[in-house]
C-alpha angles and dihedrals in degrees: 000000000000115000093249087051084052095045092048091047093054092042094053087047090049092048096041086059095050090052082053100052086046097053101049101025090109106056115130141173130221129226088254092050094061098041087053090050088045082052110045083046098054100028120090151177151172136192159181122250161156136225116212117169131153103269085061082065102033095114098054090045102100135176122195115207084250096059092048102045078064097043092055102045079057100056113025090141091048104054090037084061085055093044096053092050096046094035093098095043097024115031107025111106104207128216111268144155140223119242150171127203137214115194139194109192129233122199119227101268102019121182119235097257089054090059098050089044091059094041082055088057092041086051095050094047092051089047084059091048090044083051092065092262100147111252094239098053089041085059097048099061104036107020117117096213113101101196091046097058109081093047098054087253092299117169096166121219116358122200130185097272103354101095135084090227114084138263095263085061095046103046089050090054101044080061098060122092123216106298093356118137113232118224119255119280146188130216126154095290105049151275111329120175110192138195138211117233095167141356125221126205130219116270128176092198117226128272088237098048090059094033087098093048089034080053090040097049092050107047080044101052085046100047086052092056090052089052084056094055108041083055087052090049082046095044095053100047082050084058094044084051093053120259129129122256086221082067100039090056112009116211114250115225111230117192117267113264085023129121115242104219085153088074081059094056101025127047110243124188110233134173122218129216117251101285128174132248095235108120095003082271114162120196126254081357103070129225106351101150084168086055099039083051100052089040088057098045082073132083128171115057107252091035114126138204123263090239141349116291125236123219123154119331092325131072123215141212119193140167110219106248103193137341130203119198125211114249101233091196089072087057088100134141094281097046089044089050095053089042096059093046089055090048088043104059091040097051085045079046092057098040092048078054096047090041092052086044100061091048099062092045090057093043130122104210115196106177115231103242095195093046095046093049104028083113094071100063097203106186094011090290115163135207117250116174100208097064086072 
């Protein structure tokens, strides 16, 4: 680095602190401010609870046509909202063709000989096919492939993207026409041969034809967060009247290692560990401010909420466990002093970031083509930092 390049360098860093300083030197913190940092650092709890959320009810939430017909004539504007944002992922049929396989495995490694020797079975099978033997038969008695024999090496529709077998598969079958033969390939299990039964063109299907199912899928998907919410009122008169949530909903014990999809489709009672207030954080249950909030309204263990809480798509009951309060008396000069050094730094944190943020926002970026492809050295040209 030349020594002008050095001196610019240093000059831009000390200037860019200066611009810093001056952005976030007049943060400050109140008095209520520290005393609600003192607070969400030294005050915990932990609880009993309960998730209930639609999916958990998604089996018992029915729609007749009926329903949804009226649905429907309700809320057109509504469901074509829902149309328009899911036509693309949801609604759109795309091009694909039918097609059945014949393989000739390939082991991982395979010697060349190996490999001659399978291309010899692949080749005798085609000339069969290319006999006037029918495909399927043909599969049936010389294809590797266990779990396509008895099928006839059929794999169904196959779409660009949209089947487990690989893009090497699927771009040889989106080539094929109606009845046509592919050509012989290789991928890293082994030779396949296919061949189209049918082809299937692309359709976005109209908005008229799914209305009903649009309609369905949302009363539906209503009705079964409603479900979710009359069990949590239930559920927390049971607890007024004095059961137990672990009875209630008795905890599932999943092996260990394994993963619990059971807690996603069946309410289980649970218990967290003493956890702050500090970023509506819950322990063992994430970010839930509306939850934390209702936990720490509370005072006294045992104590429970007036009703469920809401956050997210779920709603939660819980008992207060325990419930530590902060000891304001603690709350001295030293103690201040250290508090609003904390709040400090972290208020001056998030304006720096919201600072940054708008910047980037603002800014014009035009990308340094000689930096970006120095590396390349066309024309024996070579990268020098101080021509940028």
């Amino acid at each position: 680095m030349s020594l002008a390049r050095f001196e610019a360098s240093v000059r831009r860093d000390l200037l860019r602190g200066k611009v810093i300083q001056a952005t976030i030197a007049g943060v400050q913190a109140s008095d209520d401010e520290l005393k609600a940092a003192y607070l969400s650092e030294h005050e915990s709890a932990s609880i009993y609870y309960v998730r209930l959320n639609s999916f958990m009810f998604r089996e018992k939430a029915t729609a007749t046509e009926a329903e949804a017909d009226a649905y429907a004539k309700e809320h057109e504007a509504d469901l074509k909202k829902k149309y328009d944002d899911d036509k693309v992922t949801r609604w759109t049929q795309p091009a694909a063709v039918k097609v059945r396989a014949l393989t000739v495995s390939l082991k991982p490694g395979a010697s060349s000989d190996d490999e001659k020797a399978a291309r010899a079975r692949m080749d005798a099978a085609v000339a069969e096919i290319k006999g006037g033997k029918d495909f399927a038969e043909v599969v049936k008695a010389r294809s590797e492939d266990e779990s396509l024999k008895a099928a006839g090496g059929d794999l169904g529709f196959i779409a660009k993207g949209q089947s487990p077998y690989g893009k090497t598969l699927e771009e040889e079958a989106v080539k094929l026409t109606a009845g046509q033969l592919g050509e012989v390939f290789k991928d890293r299990t082994g030779f396949h041969i296919l061949k189209a039964e049918e082809v299937r063109e692309s359709k976005v299907q109209p908005f008229e034809e799914v209305r009903r199912q649009i309609a369905t899928d949302t009363l539906k998907a209503d009705k079964a967060k409603q479900l979710a919410k009359q069990k949590a009122d239930e559920t927390l008169a049971e607890l007024r009247g004095g059961k137990n949530l672990s009875d209630l909903f008795p905890a599932k014990k999943a092996n260990g290692g394994q993963f619990d999809f059971a807690s996603f489709t069946t309410p289980q009672s649970a218990e967290t560990e003493s956890f702050h207030p500090a970023g509506g954080y819950v322990a063992g249950i994430g970010v839930a401010p509306a939850l934390s909030n209702a936990i720490f309204a509370l005072t006294a263990p045992g104590a429970l909420p007036a009703a469920p809480i809401e956050e997210s798509d779920s709603w939660y009951v819980f008992k207060l466990k325990s419930r530590d309060r902060a000891d304001m008396s603690k709350f001295d000069g030293a103690e201040k002093s250290k508090t609003r050094e904390q709040l400090v730094a972290q208020k001056q944190s998030g304006l720096y970031s919201s600072w940054i943020e708008g910047l980037r926002k603002d800014a014009k970026i035009t990308p340094n083509e000689g930096v970006l492809s120095y590396d390349v050295n066309l024309a024996g040209q070579s990268y020098n930092p101080d021509d940028y």
